[in-house]
N, C-alpha and C positions, 0 to 999 in steps of 0.2 A: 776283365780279361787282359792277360800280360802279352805281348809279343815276346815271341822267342826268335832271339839272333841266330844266324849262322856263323857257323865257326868259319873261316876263312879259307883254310883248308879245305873243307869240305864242301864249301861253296864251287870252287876252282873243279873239286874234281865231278862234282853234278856239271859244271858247265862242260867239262873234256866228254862226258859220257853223254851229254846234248850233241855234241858236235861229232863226235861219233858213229850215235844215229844217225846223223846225217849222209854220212858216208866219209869222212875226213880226220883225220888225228890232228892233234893240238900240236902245230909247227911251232907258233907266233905268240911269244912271251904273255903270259895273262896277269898284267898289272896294272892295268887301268879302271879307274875308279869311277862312280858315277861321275863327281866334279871334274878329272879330266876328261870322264868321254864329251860331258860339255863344252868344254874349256877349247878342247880340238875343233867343234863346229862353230863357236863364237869364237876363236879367233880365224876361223877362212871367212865369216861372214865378216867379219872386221869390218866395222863403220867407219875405222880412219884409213884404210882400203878404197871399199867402194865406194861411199859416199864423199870422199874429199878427192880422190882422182877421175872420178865425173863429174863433178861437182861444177864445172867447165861447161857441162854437156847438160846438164840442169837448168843452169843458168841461163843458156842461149837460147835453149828451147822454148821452156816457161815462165822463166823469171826468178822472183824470189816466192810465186806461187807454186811452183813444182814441187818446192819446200815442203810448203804447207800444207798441199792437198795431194801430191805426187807420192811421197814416202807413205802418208798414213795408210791411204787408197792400195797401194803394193803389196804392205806390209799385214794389211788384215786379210786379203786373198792368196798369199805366200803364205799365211799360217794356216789354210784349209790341204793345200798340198804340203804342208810340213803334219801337220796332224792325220792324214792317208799316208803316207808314208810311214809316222811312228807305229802304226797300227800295224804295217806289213812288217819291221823291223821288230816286234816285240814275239811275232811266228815264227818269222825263219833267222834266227840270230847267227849268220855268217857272214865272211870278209866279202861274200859276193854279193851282198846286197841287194841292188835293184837286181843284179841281173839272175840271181837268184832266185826273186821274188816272180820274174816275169816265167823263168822256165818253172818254176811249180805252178804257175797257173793258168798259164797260156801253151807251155811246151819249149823246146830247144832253142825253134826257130825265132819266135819271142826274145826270148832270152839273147842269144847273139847280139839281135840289134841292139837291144836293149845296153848290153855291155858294152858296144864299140859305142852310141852316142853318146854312153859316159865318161867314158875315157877318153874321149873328142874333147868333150867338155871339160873334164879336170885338166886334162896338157893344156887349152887353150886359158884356162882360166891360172894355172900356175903362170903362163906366158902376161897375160894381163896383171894379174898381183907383183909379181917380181921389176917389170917392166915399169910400172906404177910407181914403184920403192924406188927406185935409178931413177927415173924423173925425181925424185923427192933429194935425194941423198946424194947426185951430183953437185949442185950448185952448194950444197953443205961442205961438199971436198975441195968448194974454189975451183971443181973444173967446168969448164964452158959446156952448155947443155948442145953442144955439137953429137951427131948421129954414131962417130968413132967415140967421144965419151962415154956416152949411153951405154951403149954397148957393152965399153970396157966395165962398168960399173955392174950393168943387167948380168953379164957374164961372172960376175966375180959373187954376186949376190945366191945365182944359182948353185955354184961350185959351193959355197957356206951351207948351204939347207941338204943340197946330195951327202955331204961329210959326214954332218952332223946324223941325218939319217941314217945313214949307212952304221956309223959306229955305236948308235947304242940308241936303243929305246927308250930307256930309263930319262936319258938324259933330255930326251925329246919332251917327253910327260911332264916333268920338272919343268919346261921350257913351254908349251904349252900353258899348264898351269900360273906358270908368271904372267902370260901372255896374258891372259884376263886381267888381274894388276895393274899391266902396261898400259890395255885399253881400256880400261877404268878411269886411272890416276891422268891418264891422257887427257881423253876428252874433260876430267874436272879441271885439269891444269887449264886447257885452252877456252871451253866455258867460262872459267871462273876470272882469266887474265881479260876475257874482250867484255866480259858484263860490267867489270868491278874498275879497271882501266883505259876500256877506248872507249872513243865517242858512237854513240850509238842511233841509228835510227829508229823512227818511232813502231810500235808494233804493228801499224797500217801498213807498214812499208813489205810485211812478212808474207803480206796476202796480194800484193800488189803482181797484176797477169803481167809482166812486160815482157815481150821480145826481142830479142836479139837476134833470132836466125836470119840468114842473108841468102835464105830459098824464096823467100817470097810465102810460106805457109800462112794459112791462117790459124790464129791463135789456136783451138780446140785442135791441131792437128799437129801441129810444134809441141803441146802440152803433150800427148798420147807417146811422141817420140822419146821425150825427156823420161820419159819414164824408165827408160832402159838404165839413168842414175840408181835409180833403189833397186831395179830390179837384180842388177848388176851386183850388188851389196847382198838381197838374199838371193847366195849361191851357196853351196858347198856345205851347207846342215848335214847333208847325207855323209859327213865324215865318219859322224858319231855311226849310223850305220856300218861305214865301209872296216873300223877296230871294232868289230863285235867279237872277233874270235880271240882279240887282246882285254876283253873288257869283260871286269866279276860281275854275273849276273846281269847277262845283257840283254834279257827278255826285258826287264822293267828299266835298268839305268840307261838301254840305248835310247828308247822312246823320249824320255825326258830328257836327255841330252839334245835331242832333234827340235821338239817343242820350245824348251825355254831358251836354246839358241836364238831362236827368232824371234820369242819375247823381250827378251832382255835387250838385243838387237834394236829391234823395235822403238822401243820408248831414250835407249840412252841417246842411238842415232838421233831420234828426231829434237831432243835438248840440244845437242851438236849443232846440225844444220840450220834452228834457230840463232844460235849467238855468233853464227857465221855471217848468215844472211843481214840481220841485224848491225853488224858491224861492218857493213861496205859504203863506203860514204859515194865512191859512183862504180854505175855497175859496167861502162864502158873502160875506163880507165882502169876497172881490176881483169879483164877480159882482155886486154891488149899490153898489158904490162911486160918487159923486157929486161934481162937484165945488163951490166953494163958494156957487157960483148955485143948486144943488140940483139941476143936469141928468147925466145917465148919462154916466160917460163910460168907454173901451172897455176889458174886462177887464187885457189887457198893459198900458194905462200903470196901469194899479189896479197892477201884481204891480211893478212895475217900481219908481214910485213907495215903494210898502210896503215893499220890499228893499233898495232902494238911498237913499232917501231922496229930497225933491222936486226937490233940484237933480240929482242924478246921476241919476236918473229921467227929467228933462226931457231930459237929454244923449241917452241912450238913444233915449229916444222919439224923439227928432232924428235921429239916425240912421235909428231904422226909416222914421219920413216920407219923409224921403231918396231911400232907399231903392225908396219907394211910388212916387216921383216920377220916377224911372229907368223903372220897370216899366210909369207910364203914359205916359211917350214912347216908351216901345218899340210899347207897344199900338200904338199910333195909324199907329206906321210901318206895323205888320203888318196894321193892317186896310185902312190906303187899297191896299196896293199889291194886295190882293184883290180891292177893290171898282174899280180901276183896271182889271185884267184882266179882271172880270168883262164889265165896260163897254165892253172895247177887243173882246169877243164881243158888244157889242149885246144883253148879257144883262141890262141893267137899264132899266125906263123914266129918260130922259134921259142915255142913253149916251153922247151925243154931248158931254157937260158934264164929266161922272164917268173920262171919259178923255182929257181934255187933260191932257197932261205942259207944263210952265214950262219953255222955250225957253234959260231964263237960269238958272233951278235943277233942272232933268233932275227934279223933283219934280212928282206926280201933285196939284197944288194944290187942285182941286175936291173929289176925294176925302179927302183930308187934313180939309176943313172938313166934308165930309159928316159923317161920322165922329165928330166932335166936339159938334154938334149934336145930330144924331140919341142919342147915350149921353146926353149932358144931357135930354133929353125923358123917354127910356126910364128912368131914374131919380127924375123926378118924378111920373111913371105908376104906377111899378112896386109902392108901399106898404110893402116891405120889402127889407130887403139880404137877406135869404137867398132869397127870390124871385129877383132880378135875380142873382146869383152860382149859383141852380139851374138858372136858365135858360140861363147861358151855359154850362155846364158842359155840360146834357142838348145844345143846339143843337152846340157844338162838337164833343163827340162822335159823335154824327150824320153831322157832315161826315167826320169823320178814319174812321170804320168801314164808310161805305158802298164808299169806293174799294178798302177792304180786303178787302169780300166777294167783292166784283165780284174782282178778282183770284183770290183763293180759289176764287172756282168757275169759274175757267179754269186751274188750275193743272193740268199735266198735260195738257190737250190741244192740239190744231192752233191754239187763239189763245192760249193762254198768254204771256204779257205779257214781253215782250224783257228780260233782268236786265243793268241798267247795272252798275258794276265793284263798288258796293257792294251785295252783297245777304246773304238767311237760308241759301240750299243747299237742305239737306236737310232743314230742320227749318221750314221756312218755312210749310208747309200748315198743322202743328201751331200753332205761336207764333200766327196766323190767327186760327185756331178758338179759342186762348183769348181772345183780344184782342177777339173778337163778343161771346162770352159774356161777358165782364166788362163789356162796353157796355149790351148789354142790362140786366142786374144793376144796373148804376146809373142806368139812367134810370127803369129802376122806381121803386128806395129814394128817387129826388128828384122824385118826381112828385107821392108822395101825403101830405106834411108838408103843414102850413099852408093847411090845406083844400082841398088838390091843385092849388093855385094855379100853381105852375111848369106842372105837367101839365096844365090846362087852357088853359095859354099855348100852351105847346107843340102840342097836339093842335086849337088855333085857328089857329095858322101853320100846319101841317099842313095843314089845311082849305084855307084861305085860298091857299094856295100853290097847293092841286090844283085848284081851282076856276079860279085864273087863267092855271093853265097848260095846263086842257084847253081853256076860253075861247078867249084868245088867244094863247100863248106856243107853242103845241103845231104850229102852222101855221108862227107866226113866227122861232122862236131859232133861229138856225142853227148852233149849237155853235162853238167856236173855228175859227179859220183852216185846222185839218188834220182832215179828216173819222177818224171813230172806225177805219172801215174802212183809212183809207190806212197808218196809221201802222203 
């Protein structure tokens, strides 16, 4: 039996005539290919991202045991809620995603929430990556990591991903696509320089509980906290959902863009945070490390630096920046094109703004600068990075598990949700049910650190949300273009 290809052409215009039915015309350039719809979710999940700008936060909690038990433990319950969500992504293939998924199968008001806790969470986590990159990429410019440097740096890094956005897709895709490259040839560069040239400690040392927190916790409880390190890291898979209406054939390549994100993720990360761990000759001394202004600077360039020495440390760190730099022009893509469909439903005040697409760059431009703004505010608001990096994690996952219940508890009967070509089978109710439960689990453990400050954000959006949507939103939003019933 031969497989027959599709002509290209003809592919693009069965997907325009998918989106159609939907109730929507093809705005948004369709040239993204299975490899970059990946490429787009593996570089926001970027291990030299999350995992080396909390990496801080790992450290003090559990040790060099968060390492080793923290990421794997994460990353196998992050792959149950990556894999419910491929399965709803391979049904409803649009730029609105979760929020999409929640009004077909729950209804409008679903939906709403649904869309605002993601868009919380993408501004808040563009606000984290980019902010992340300026810590990495000041003291590489010789400037003092002072609060006006940052800044100047955070600020000039945003304005580069809004540009580049704005003017051209194509080029974004290309830039994306490297970005895999980058985070590849990265971690083997910095793997391969601390295995083969520093001195290393012994692999006991990988498994070793030690804490550093100065709460007074006990270990199991410091350990649970640290966790928000990896969890931090799997964010933003849901990109490859958010360009489904830019992506050939996106009932099958968005699925597996979502999935092997967080595989690939997965296994390269945790070789990283081994030859990291490995090479810290003490864990107080890379924890309190300063540079020669006297200001903190982030535990990895400590370990990097002390291992490798200043100049091959600097190399290193260059890389990781880099790296950070990919991660937050990815963001930016994956947040306009949400806040874009959100808008193209009349679901955000000034909709009418947030959803004009660029006639000359097939780019959503409004939303692109929203985006960009908005995380730069929300980071001079926010007081602390493990704040702003809880937030986006507790908001985003909110968005990815609501479309997932709502599912789950129609499985089985008369509305049970239509299975496009990629889905779970028979195992699918199961994978569900742990994917709620590991959600809930951690929006707990990152609520009540740092005087519940995430959790009181969150539980004020909450508020705030419901207030203005039994107000005015509850009369007015009329859900997407295809009613929850019709579809």
């Amino acid at each position: 039996m031969t497989e027959t290809r599709t002509d290209p052409d003809v592919q693009r215009r069965q997907d325009e005539r998918e989106l159609g039915a939907l109730g929507y015309a093809q705005e948004l350039f369709r040239t993204i290919g299975g490899f970059s719809n990946f490429a787009l979710s593996f570089s926001i999940i970027s291990i030299l991202t999350g995992a080396v700008t909390l990496y801080q936060h790992g450290l003090v909690m559990g040790g060099p045991a968060e390492m080793a038990f923290g990421w794997p433990l994460v990353a196998i319950f992050t792959m149950t809620v990556a894999l419910s969500m491929a399965e709803l992504a391979s049904s409803v293939p649009t730029s609105g995603a979760m929020y999409h998924w929640a009004c077909r199968l729950g209804g409008n008001s679903w939906g709403w929430f649904t869309a605002w806790f993601n868009i919380a969470g993408q501004l808040a986590a563009i606000a984290g990556i980019d902010y992340g990159a300026a810590l990495f990429v000041t003291p590489l410019l010789g400037l003092p990591t002072t609060t006006a440097s940052l800044l100047a740096v955070y600020a000039s890094i945003l304005v580069s991903h809004a540009v580049i956005n704005h003017f051209g897709i194509r080029l974004v895709t290309w830039l994306n696509d490297f970005s895999v490259t980058v985070h590849v040839v990265g971690v083997l560069v910095i793997v391969g320089a601390l295995m083969l040239f520093a001195p290393k400690q012994p692999l006991s040392f990988f498994f070793l509980p030690a804490t550093s927190n100065t709460q007074g916790w006990p270990y199991w409880w410091a350990f649970v906290v640290g966790l928000l390190q990896a969890q931090w890291t799997f964010t933003g898979y849901d990109a490859s959902a958010s360009v489904s209406e830019e992506t050939v054939d996106p009932r099958r390549r968005v699925p597996w863009g979502i999935v092997l994100a967080v595989a690939v993720s997965a296994v390269v990360g945790y070789v990283l945070l081994m030859a990291l761990t490995l090479a810290i000759r003490d864990i107080p001394a890379v924890l309190t490390a300063r540079d020669a202004s006297g200001h903190e600077i982030p535990t990895v360039i400590a370990v990097l630096s002390q291992a490798l020495g200043e100049r091959a440390g600097a190399l290193a760190t260059a890389l990781a920046a880099m790296a950070m730099w990919f991660c937050g022009l990815s963001a930016v893509t994956w947040s306009s094109r949400t806040i874009y469909a959100f808008a193209r439903d009349a679901g955000m005040p000034g909709s009418t703004l947030w959803k004009r697409v660029s006639s000359r760059h097939s780019t959503p431009g409004p939303a692109i600068w929203l985006s960009v703004v908005v995380a730069f505010a929300a980071t001079i608001s926010s007081g602390t990075y493990a704040v702003v990096t809880s937030v986006s994690v507790i908001g985003l996952y909110f968005s990815y598990i609501i479309p997932v219940y709502l599912a789950w508890r129609l499985r089985g009967g008369p509305q049970e949700a239509a299975r496009g070509p990629w889905h779970l089978g028979r195992f699918g109710s199961a994978i569900n049910l742990i994917a709620m439960l590991w959600v809930v689990f951690i929006a707990v453990i990152l609520s009540i650190p740092d005087g519940m400050r995430a959790g009181k954000t969150i539980a004020g959006l909450t508020v705030l949300l419901g207030v203005w949507y039994v107000i005015v939103e509850r009369r007015r939003f009329r859900g997407p273009a295809w009613s929850a019933q019709s579809v």
